[in-house]
N, C-alpha and C positions, 0 to 999 in steps of 0.2 A: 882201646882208647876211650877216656871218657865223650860224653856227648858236648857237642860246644852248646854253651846257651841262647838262648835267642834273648835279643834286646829288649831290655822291659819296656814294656807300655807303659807310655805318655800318658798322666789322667787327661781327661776330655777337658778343657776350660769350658766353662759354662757360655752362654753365647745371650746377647740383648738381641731381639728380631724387634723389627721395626715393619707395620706393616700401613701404607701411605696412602690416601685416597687417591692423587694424580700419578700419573706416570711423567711428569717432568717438575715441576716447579718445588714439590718436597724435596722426592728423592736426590735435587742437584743441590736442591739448597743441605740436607743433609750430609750427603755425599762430599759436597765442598769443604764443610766443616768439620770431615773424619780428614779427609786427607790436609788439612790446614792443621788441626787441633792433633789428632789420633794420626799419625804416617802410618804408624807402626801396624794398626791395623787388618795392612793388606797383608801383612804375614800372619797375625795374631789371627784375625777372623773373627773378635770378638763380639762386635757389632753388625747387623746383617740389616740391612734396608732389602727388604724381601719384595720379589719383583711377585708382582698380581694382578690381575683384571679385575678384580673386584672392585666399585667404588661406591656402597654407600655404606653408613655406618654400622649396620647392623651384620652386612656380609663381611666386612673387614673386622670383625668384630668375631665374626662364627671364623673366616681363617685362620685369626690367632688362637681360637680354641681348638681348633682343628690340629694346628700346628703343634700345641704345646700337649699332648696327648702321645706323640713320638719324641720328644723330647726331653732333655736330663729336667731333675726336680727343681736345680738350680738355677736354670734358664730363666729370662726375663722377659717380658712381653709389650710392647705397645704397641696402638693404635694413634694414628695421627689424622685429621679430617677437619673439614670446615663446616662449622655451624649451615651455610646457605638459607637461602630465605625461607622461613613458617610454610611458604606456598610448596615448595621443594620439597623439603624435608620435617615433616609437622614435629611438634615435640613428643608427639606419642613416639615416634621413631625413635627420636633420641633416648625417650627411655627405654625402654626397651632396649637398643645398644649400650646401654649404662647400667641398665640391670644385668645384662648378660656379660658383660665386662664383667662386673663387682664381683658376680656369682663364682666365675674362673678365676680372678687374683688378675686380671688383664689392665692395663693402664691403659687411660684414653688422654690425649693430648690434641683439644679442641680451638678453634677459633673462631671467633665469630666476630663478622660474618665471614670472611675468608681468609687463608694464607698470606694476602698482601696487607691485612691489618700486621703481621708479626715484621713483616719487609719494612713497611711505615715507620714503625718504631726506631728503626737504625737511624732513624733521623730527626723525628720528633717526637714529643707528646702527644698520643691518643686522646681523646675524649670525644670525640662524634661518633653517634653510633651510624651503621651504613646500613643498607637493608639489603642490597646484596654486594657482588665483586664487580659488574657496572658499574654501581653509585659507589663506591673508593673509589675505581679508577678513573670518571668522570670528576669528582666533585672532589677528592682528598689531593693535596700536595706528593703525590707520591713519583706521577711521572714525572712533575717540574723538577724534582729531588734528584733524579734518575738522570734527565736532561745535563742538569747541573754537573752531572759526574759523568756522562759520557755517552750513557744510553739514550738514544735518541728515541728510541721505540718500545714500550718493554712487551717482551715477550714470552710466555709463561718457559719455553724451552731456550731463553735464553743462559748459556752457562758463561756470560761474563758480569752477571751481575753482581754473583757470588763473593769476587776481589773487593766487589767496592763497599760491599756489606760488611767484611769481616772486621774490619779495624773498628766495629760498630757495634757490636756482639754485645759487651758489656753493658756502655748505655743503651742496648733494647732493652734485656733483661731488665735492668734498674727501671726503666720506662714502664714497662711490662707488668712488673710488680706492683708497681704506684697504679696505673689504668685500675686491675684486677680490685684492688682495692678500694678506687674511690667507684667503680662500677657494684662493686657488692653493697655499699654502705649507702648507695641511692637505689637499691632496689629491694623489693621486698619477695626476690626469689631468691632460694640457695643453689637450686640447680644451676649449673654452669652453661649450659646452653641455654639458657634465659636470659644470660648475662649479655650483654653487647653497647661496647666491645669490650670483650675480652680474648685472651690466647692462654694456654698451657705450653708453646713451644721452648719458652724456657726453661721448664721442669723439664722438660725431653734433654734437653740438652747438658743439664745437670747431673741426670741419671746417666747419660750416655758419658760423661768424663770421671761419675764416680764407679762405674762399672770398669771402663777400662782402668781406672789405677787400680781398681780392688783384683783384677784377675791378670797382673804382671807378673 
């Protein structure tokens, strides 16, 4: 009797790793947005919010290269992280994490001064720079906004904020883009962590919806 064959092999879909400085306020907010935008997903596997202890830039930074050493050619990489205060994180740091990014083909996807400048956006226009995630959440409109909408508290592991952001996604972006802009055009640095404020989050999120169509 001839031999029966065995089922051919699936090629591998290439995979986006995303690799987060927090363990709550990215990854929910990211998370939220594969399963609002992407469902599909959680079968596909396309997309990977990769769980880590690492948080400054430069070790989240040596991760993705770590990672992308056992993985396909095709696979994509970022990094996501907050500018934080000059005192925190000097800019020697950050180049360094920018040089070692570039050197690997690694995306970084920066904010400065924190994650809640990109949250802010779903509401207004940016233009004040913050010196650190204090002075937003102190002095910027963002919990009144939150208030407004139902959060009375915000909380960085809060995951209901996620609902009230989404119908909000486009004007951040569009927001986003205009800030980055009028923030580059009054400063006379190019590096992006000299910028403030500025975000890369919506470049993240662009890559992550043109990945998932490209690998259907």
């Amino acid at each position: 009797m001839p031999k029966s064959r065995g089922k051919a092999n699936k090629p591998v879909k290439p995979v986006l790793h995303i690799f987060c400085e927090g363990e709550k306020t990215e990854p929910i907010y990211l998370n939220g947005y594969l399963e609002r935008f992407h469902p599909g997903n959680r079968r596909l596997n396309v997309i990977k919010v990769e769980k880590t202890k690492k948080n400054t830039p430069v070790q989240l930074v040596n991760e993705a290269i770590k990672k992308k050493k056992d993985s396909l050619f095709s696979d994509c990489f970022w990094v996501i992280y907050d500018r934080e205060s000059p005192l925190k994180y000097p800019d020697s740091l950050h180049k360094n994490a920018y040089d070692k990014a570039s050197a690997k083909r690694i995306n970084i996807a920066i904010t400065n001064v924190c994650f809640e400048v990109w949250l802010l956006l779903h509401f207004i226009e940016v233009s004040a720079p913050y010196i650190s995630c204090d002075d937003l959440l102190k002095n910027s409109p963002l919990k009144t906004k939150l208030k407004e909408n139902g959060i009375t508290q915000y909380e960085k592991s809060d995951t209901t904020i996620f609902p009230i952001l989404e119908t909000h996604i486009q004007e951040a972006r569009q927001r986003a883009e205009k800030m980055n802009r009028i923030t580059s055009e009054a400063s006379y640095d190019s590096e992006t962590y000299k910028l403030n404020p500025y975000t890369d989050v919506y470049m993240l999120l662009d890559a992550i919806d043109a990945f998932v169509k490209k690998t259907k």
